[in-house]
C-alpha positions in Angstrom: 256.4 8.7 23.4 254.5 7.7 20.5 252.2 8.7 18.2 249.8 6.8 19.7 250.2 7.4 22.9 249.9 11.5 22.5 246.8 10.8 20.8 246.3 9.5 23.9 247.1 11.8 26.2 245.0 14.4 23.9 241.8 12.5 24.2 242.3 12.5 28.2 243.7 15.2 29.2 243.1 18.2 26.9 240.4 20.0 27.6 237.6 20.6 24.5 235.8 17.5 23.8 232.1 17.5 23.5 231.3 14.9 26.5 233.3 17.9 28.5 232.4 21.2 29.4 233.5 23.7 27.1 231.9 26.9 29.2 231.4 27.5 32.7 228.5 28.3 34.2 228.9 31.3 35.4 229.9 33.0 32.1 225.8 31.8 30.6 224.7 33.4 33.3 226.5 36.4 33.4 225.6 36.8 29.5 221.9 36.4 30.4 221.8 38.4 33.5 222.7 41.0 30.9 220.4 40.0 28.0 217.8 40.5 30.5 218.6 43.7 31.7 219.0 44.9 28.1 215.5 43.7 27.6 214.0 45.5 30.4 215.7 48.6 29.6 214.1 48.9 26.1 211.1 48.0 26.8 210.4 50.6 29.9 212.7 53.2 27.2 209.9 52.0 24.1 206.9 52.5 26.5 207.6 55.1 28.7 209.9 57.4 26.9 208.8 56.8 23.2 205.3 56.5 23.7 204.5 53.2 21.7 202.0 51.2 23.5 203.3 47.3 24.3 201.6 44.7 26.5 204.1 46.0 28.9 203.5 43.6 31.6 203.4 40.3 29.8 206.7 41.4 28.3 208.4 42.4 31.6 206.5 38.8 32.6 208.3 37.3 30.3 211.6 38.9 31.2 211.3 38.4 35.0 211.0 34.7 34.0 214.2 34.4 32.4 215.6 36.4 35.8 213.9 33.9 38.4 215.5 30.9 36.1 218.4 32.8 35.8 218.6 33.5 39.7 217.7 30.3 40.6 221.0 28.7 38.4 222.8 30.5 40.4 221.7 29.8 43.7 221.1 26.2 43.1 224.6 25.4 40.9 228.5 26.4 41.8 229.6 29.6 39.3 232.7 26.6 38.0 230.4 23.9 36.6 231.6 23.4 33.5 228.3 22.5 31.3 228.6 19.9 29.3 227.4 20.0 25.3 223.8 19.1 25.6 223.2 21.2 28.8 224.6 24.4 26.9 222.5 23.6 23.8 219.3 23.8 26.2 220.5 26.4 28.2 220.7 28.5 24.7 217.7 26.9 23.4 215.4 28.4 26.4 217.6 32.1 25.1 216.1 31.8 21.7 212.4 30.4 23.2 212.5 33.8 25.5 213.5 35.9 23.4 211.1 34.5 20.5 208.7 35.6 22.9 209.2 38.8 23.5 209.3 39.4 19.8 205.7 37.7 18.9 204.4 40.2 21.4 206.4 43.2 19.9 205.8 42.8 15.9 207.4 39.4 15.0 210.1 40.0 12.2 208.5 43.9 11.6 210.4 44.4 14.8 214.7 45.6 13.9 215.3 43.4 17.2 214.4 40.3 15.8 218.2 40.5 14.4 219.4 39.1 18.0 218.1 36.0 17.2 221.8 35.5 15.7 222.8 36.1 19.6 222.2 32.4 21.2 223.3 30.9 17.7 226.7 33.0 17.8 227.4 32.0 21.1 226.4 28.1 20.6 228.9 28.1 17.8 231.6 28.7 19.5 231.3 26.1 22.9 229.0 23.4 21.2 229.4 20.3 19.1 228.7 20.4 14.9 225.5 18.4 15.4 224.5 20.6 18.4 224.9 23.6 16.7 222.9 22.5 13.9 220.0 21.8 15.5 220.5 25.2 17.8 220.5 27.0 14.1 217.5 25.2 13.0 215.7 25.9 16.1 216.5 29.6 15.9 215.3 29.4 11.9 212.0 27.6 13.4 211.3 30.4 15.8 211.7 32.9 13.1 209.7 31.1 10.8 206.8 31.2 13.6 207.2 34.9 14.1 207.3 36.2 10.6 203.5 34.4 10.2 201.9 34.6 14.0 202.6 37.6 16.2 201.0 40.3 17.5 201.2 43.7 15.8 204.1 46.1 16.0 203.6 49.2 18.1 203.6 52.3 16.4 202.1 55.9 17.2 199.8 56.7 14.9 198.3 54.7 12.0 199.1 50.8 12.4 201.8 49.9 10.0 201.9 47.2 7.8 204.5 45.7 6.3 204.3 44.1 2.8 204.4 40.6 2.8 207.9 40.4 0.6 209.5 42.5 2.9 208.8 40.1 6.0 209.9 37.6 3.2 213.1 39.3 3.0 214.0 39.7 7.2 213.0 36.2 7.1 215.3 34.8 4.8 218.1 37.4 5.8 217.9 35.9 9.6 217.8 32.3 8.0 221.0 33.1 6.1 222.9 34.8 8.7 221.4 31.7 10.8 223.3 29.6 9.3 226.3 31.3 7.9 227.5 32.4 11.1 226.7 28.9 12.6 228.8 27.1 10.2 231.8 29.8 10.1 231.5 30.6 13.5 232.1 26.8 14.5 234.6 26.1 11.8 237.0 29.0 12.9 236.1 28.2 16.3 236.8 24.4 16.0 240.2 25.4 14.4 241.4 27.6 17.2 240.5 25.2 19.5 242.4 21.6 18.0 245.6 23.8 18.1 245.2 24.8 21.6 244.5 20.6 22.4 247.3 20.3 20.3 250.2 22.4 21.6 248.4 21.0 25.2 249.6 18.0 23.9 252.5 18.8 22.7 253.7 20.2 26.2 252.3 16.5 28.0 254.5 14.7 25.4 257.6 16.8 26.3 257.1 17.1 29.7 257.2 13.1 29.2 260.2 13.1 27.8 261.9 15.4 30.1 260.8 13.2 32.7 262.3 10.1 31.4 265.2 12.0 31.1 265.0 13.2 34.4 264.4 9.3 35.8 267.8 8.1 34.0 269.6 11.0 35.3 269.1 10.5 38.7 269.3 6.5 37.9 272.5 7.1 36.5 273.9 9.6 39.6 272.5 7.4 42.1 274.7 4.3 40.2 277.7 6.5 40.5 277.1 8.1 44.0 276.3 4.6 45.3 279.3 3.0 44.1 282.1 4.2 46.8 280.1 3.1 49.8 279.4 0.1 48.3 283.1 -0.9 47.3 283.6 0.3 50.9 281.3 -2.3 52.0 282.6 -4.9 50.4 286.7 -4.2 51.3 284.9 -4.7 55.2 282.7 -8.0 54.5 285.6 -9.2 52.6 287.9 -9.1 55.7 285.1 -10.2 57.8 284.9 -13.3 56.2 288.3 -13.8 55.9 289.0 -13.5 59.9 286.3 -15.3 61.1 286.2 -18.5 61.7 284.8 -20.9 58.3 282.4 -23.1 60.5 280.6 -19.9 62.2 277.7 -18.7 62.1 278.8 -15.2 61.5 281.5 -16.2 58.8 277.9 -17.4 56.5 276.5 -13.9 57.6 279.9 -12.3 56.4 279.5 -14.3 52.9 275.9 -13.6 52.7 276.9 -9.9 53.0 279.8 -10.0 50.9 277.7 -11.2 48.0 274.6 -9.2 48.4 276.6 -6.0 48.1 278.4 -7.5 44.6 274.9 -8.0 43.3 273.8 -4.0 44.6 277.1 -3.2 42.4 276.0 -5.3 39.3 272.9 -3.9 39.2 274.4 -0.2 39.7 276.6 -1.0 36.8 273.8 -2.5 34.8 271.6 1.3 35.4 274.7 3.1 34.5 275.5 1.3 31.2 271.6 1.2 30.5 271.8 4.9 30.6 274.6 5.2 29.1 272.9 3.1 26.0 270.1 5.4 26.0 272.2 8.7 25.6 273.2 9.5 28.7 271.9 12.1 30.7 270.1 15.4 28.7 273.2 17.3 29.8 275.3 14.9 27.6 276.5 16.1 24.4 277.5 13.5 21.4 277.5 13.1 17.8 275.0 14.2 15.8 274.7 10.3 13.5 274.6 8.8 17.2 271.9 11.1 18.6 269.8 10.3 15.5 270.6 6.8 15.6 269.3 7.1 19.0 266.2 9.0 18.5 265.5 6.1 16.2 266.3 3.2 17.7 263.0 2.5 20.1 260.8 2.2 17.1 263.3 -0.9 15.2 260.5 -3.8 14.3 261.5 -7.3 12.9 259.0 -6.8 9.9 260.9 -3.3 8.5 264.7 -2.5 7.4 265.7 0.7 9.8 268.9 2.1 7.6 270.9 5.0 8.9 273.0 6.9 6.1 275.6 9.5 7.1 277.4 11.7 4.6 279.8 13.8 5.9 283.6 14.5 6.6 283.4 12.7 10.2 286.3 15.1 11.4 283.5 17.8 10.5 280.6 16.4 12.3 278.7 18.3 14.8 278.6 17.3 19.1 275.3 18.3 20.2 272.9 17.6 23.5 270.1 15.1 23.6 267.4 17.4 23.8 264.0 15.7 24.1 262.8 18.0 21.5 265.3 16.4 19.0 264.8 13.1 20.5 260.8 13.4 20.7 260.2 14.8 17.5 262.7 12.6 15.1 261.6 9.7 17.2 257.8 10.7 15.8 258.9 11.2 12.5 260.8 7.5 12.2 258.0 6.2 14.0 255.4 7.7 11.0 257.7 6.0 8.5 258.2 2.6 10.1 254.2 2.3 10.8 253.3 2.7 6.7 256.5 1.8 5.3 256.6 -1.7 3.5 260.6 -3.4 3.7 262.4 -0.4 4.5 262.7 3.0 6.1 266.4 5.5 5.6 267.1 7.5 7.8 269.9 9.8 5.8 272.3 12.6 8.0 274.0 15.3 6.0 276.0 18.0 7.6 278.3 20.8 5.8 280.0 23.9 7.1 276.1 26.0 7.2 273.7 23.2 7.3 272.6 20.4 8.8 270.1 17.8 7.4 268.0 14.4 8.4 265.7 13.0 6.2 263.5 10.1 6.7 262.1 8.6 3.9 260.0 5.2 3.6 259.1 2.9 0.4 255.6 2.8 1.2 252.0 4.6 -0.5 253.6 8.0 0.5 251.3 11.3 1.4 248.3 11.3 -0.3 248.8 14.7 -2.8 245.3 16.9 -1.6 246.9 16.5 2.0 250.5 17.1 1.2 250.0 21.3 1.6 248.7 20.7 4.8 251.2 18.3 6.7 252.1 19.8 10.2 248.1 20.4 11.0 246.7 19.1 14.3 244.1 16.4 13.7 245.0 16.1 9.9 245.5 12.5 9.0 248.4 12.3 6.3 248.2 8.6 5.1 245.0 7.3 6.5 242.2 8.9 7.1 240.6 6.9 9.8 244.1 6.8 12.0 242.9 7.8 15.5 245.6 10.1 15.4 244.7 12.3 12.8 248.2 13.8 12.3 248.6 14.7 16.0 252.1 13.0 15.9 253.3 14.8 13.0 252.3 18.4 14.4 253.9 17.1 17.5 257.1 16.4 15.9 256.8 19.6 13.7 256.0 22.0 16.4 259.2 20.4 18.8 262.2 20.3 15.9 261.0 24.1 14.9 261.5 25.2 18.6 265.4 23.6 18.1 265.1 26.1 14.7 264.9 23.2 12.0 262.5 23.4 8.9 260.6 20.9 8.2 259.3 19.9 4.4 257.7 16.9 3.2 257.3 15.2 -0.1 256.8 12.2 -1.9 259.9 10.5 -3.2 260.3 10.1 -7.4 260.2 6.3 -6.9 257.1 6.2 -4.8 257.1 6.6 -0.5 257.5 9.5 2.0 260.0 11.9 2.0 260.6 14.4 5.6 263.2 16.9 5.4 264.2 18.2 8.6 266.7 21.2 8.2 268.6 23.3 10.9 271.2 26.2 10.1 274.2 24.3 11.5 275.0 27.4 13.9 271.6 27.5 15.4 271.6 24.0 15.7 274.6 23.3 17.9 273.6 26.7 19.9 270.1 25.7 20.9 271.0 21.6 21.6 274.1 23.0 23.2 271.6 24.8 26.1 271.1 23.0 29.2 267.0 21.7 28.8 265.2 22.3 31.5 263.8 19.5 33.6 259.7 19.4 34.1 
């Protein structure tokens, strides 16, 4: 499968992308259900057990609106929805509203609470979009710019206390920074985390292809070879057919017509068998290493670029291994990288010895740009062009696949100019893990 095509496959099928849900439901809900009981508790705890005075009654009004809303979610909605980005956003949006609310009525920024203001924003960061973040963060800093100026004053037993204006300064500006701080590394940790889990999913889809298409010419190929006896059968008895019955009868031109029908089933047996065959056989197969390279290779030829295979080695010495489609897959990716930004010509050089052995690919064209080169083998990380839909996703695909076979992978830019990929494999681990049969998906 190409590059392209598990880009592909990531944009559909994997889970994370900000037109689908990220978070369920049910787990807002269950987080509110208990914000709200948290809420309650302290503020029958302040009143009733401490002894400060609160407008007890709005506050609890204010709480039993977030349970009715809360309830009524729940009723009205199934616990799976998946939300998408701008129905989380509001969903947390209405957190930091409540909860702004509660504080204007208990001492504004004077009050230690006002610190779970960070709550909604925290949260946001992790399931929501950059943008949608963003503006989450700078509705939570509006909220807390409101409060530090208009509220109501905060409780306290004896005396009213007042707070000097620079320290309100100070809880304001702390909030704002911790606003914003944990927004931003929150969602870029976050974000991380999350392109290598689309990635690997990926990564699975494009080897589950493969192993499927291996699978297809397996049973292509069995069914050519199972198929042939009764066939040949078939023929030895329309042959004779034809030959006893009489020339000017109608059943002697059924006898023909059968006798060449089942030499066209064989052609076209032979023709699946040799196609196979072509292709590398079944993934049970073992051959040379040059020819399973050669093979990994081969799909991505185009008239416009030189595809040149190299081997150096004793060929007495050469290792027999099996087609595995994480070989196949991932050196297929890796020609496929060079032949798309190469100029005239892409080498593709095989080195074995007595401990190692070695396939490099290696292209004359603008090579990896040097800031990115560190960073080759990262999901979503774009290693010639910056705008490729791709962002990399084939070359952590090919990376992630070789190192499951035990291969290290290095890359470089070659002395004359053009990309360099080293893929490495201890020559022993090598022939043990191709030699394993590969599981079929």
């Amino acid at each position: 499968m190409s590059v392209e095509a598990a880009a592909d496959i990531e944009a559909q099928d994997v889970p994370g992308g900000t037109e689908r849900g990220r978070i369920s439901l049910r787990t807002l809900i269950w987080i509110r259900w208990v914000a709200v009981a948290g809420q309650a508790v302290t503020l029958l705890i302040v009143h009733l057990v401490l002894g400060f005075t609160l407008p007890l009654e709005i506050a609890l009004g204010v709480v039993a609106t977030s349970a009715v809303i809360n309830f009524a979610n729940q009723m009205q909605r199934t616990g799976s929805l998946r939300l998408g980005d701008r129905d989380a956003m509001t969903y947390l949006a209405y957190d930091v509203v409540q909860l702004g609310a509660l504080l204007y009525l208990t001492g504004g920024l004077q009050n230690p609470f006002s610190l779970l203001v960070l709550a909604p924003v925290t949260v946001g960061a992790t399931i929501l979009s950059r943008r949608s973040v963003m503006m989450l963060a700078g509705f939570a800093v509006g909220v807390a710019t409101i409060l530090s100026i208009w509220h109501l004053p905060l409780p306290w037993d004896e005396d009213q206390l007042e707070f000097p204006p620079l320290f309100v300064l100070a809880v304001w500006l702390a909030i704002t920074l911790s606003t914003l701080f944990i927004a931003v590394y929150t969602w870029r940790v976050t974000e991380e985390g999350r392109r290598i889990s689309d990635a690997y999913a990926a990564t699975q889809l494009a080897l589950a292809r493969e192993q499927r298409i291996s699978a297809v010419g397996a049973l292509a190929a069995a069914a050519a070879h199972e198929l042939g006896s009764p066939l040949g059968t078939i023929a030895v008895i329309a042959k004779e057919l034809a030959r006893d019955l009489p020339g000017d009868g109608p059943l002697a031109d059924d006898a023909r017509l059968l006798l060449s029908e089942t030499a066209r089933c064989r052609t076209i047996l032979m023709e699946l068998a040799q196609k196979r065959e072509a292709d590398g056989g079944t993934p049970y197969d073992r051959l040379p290493l040059s020819a399973l390279v050669e093979a990994a290779g081969e799909p991505y030829r185009v008239p416009h670029t030189r595809l040149t295979q190299k081997i150096e080695g004793k060929p007495e010495d050469q290792p027999v291994v099996a087609r595995s489609p994480e070989i196949m897959h991932g050196l297929g990716n890796l020609v496929q990288n060079a032949v798309q930004f190469a100029i005239v010509e892409v080498t593709v050089r095989t080195q074995w010895d007595q401990h190692w052995v070695t396939v490099t690919v290696a292209d004359d064209g603008p090579g990896f740009p040097t800031q990115v080169l560190s960073r080759l083998g990262e999901p979503y990380l774009s290693g010639r062009d910056e705008d490729a839909e791709h962002m990399g996703l084939g070359i952590f695909i090919a990376d992630t696949l070789l190192r499951r076979t035990g291969a290290k992978l290095h890359f470089a830019n070659g002395a004359e100019g053009g990309a360099v990929v080293r893929v490495r494999w201890p020559r022993r681990a090598l022939v043990t893990v191709a030699g394993l049969a590969v599981p079929v998906a």
